[in-house]
Rosetta silent file (secondary structure, phi, psi, omega in degrees, C-alpha in Angstrom):
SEQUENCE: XXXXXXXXXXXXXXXXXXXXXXXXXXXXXXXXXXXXXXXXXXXXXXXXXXXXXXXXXXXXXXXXXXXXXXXXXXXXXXXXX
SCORE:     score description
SCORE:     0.000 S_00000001
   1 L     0.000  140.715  171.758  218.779  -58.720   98.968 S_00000001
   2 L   -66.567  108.467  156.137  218.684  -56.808   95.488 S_00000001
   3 L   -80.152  127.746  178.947  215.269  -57.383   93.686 S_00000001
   4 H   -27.743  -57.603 -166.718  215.149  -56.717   89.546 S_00000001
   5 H   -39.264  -78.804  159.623  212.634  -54.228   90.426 S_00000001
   6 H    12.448  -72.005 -165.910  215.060  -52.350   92.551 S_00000001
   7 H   -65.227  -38.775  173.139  217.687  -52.461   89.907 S_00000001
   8 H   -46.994  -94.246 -107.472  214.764  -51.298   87.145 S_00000001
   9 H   -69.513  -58.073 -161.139  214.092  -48.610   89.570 S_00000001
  10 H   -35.795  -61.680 -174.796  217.756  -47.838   90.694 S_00000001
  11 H   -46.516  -65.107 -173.272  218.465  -47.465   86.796 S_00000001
  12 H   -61.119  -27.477  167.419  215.773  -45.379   85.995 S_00000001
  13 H   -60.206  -32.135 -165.386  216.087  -42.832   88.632 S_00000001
  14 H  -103.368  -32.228 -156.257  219.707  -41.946   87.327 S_00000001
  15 L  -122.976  149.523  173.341  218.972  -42.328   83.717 S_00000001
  16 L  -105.218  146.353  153.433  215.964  -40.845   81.002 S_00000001
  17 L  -142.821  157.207  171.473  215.601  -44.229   79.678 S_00000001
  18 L   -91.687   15.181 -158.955  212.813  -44.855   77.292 S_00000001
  19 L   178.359  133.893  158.902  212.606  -49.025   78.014 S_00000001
  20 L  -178.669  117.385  138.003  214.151  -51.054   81.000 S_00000001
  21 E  -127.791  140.205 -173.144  214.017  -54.672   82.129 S_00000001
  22 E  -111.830  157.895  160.452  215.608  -56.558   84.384 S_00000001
  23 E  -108.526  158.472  173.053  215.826  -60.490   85.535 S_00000001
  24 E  -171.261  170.336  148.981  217.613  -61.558   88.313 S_00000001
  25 L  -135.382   74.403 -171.462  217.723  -63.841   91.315 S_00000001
  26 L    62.775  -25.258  167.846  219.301  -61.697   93.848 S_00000001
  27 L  -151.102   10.659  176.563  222.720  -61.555   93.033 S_00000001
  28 E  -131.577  110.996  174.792  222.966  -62.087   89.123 S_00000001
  29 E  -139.388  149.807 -159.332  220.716  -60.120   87.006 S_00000001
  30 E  -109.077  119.358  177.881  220.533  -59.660   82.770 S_00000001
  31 E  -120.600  140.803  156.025  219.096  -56.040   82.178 S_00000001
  32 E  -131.411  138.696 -152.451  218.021  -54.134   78.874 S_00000001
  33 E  -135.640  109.496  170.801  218.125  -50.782   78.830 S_00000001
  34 E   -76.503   86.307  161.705  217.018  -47.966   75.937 S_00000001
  35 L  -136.809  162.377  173.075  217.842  -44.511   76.333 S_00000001
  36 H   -65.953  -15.946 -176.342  219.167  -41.438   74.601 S_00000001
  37 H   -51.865  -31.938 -145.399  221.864  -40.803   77.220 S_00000001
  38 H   -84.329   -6.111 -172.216  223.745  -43.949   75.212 S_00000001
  39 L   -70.731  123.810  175.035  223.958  -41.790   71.586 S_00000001
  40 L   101.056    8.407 -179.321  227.303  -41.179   70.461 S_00000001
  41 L   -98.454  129.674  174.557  228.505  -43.650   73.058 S_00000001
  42 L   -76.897  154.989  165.176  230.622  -46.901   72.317 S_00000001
  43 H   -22.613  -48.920 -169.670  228.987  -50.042   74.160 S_00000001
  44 H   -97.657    8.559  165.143  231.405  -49.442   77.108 S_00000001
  45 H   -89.537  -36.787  156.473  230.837  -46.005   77.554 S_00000001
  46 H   -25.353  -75.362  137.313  227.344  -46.883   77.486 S_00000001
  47 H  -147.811   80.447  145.325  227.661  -48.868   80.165 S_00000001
  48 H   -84.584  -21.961  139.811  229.658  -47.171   82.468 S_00000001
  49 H   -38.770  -73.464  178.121  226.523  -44.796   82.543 S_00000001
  50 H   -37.730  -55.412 -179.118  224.849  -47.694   83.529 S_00000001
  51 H   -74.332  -27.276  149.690  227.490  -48.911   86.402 S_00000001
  52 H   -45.123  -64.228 -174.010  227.506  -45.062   87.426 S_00000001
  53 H   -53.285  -17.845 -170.404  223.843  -45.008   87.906 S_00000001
  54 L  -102.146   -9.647  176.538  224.008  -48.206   90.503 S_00000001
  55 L    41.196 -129.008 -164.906  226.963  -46.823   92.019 S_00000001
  56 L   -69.625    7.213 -160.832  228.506  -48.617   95.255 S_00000001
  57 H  -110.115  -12.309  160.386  225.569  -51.198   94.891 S_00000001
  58 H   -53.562  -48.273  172.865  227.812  -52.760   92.425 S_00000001
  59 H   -45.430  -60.578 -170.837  230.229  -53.564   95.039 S_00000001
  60 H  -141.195   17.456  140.729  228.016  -54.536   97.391 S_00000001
  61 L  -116.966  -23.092 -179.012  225.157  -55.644   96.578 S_00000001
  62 L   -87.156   99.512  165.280  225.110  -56.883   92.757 S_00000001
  63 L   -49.679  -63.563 -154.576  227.233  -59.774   91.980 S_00000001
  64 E  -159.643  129.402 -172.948  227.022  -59.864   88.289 S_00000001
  65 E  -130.711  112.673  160.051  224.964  -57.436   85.851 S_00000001
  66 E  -111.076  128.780  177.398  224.951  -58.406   82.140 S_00000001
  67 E  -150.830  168.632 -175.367  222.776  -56.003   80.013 S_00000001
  68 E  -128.627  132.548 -143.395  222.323  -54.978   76.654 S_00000001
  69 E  -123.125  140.836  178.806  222.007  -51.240   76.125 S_00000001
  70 E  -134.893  133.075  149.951  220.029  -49.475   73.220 S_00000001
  71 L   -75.702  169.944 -154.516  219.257  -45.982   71.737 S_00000001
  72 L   -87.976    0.528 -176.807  215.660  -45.510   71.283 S_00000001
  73 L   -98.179  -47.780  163.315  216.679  -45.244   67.341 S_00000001
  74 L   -24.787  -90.322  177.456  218.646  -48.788   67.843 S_00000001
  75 H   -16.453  -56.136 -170.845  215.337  -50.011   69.209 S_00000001
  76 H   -68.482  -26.711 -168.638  213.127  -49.322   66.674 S_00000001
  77 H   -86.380   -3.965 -174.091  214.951  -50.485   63.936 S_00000001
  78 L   -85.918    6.881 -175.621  214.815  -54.336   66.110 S_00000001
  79 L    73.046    9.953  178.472  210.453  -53.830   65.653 S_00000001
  80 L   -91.553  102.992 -172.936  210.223  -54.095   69.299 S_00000001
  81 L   -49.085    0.000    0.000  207.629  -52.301   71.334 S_00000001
């Protein structure tokens, strides 16, 4: 079984991200994830970074991944630490 940590971790190793959390209960997990990799990126280019970094664990371990992807300038402007 896939734990959120995991998926934090999975993410972060592949990624600079400034910000990442995930929820999940083993096979569905909601993630949000801030980094500079996404600038200059439309939403789906975004993440396909994202679905890159988890690679075959998409397949065949993750059921369903919904996340909401930010640049660290994005961020800032929501006031959120």
């Amino acid at each position: 079984m896939v734990y959120p940590q995991d998926i934090k971790a999975f993410i972060q190793n592949a990624l600079p991200c400034d910000h990442v959390e995930v929820q999940g209960d083993g096979h569905h997990f909601e993630a949000l994830i801030v980094s500079p990799e996404f600038r200059g990126k439309s939403m789906v280019q975004q993440h396909q970074l994202v679905y890159r970094a988890l690679g075959d664990r998409m397949r065949e371990e993750i059921h369903a991944l919904s996340m909401k992807t930010f640049t660290p300038e994005q961020w800032a402007e929501r006031g959120v630490p």
